[in-house]
N, C-alpha and C positions, 0 to 999 in steps of 0.2 A: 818434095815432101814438105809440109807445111813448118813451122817454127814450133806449133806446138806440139806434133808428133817425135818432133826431135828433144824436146824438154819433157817427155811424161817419163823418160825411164829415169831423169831425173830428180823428178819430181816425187816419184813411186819410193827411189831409196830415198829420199827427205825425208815423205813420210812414214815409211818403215821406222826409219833412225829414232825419230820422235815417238811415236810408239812404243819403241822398244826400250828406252830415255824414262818414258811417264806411267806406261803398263807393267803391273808385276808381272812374272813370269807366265801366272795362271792366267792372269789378262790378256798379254800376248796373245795364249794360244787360241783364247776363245775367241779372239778376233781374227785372225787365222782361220778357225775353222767357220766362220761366220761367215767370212768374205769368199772361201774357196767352194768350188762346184765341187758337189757328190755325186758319184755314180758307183753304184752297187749298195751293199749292207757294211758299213764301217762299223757295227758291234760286231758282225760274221767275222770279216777278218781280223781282225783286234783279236777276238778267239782264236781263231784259226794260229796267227801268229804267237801264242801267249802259251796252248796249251799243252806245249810240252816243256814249259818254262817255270821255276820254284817263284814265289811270291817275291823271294828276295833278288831273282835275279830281273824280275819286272821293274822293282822299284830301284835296283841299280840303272838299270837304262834308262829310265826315267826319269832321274838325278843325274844321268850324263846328258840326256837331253836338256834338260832347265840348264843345264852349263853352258852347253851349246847357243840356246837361247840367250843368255845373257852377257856374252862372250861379245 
């Protein structure tokens, strides 16, 4: 295995670490979702997940998440 294949999972959390250092939290994720492959309808299940859930209990987990994130 080459030198550099053995330094990118390295290199991967550097740059996460940095990112996550200099991105707000909204930042973060948009670059998250920027950089990750989609497969399917992500509005569909975001629905699908959400809609037996009160407004306050979304933006509770969503406020645990930003914690998570910046944690």
């Amino acid at each position: 295995m080459s030198e550099a294949a053995v330094e990118s999972p390295k290199v991967m959390e550097k740059v996460f670490n940095i990112l996550k250092r200099e991105l707000s939290a909204e930042e973060y994720l948009v670059y998250l979702q920027t950089i990750t492959p989609r497969i399917g309808d992500a509005t569909r299940e975001l629905r699908d997940i959400t809609k037996k859930m009160s407004l306050e209990e979304v933006l509770r987990k969503a406020k645990q998440m930003e914690k998570t994130l910046n944690a």
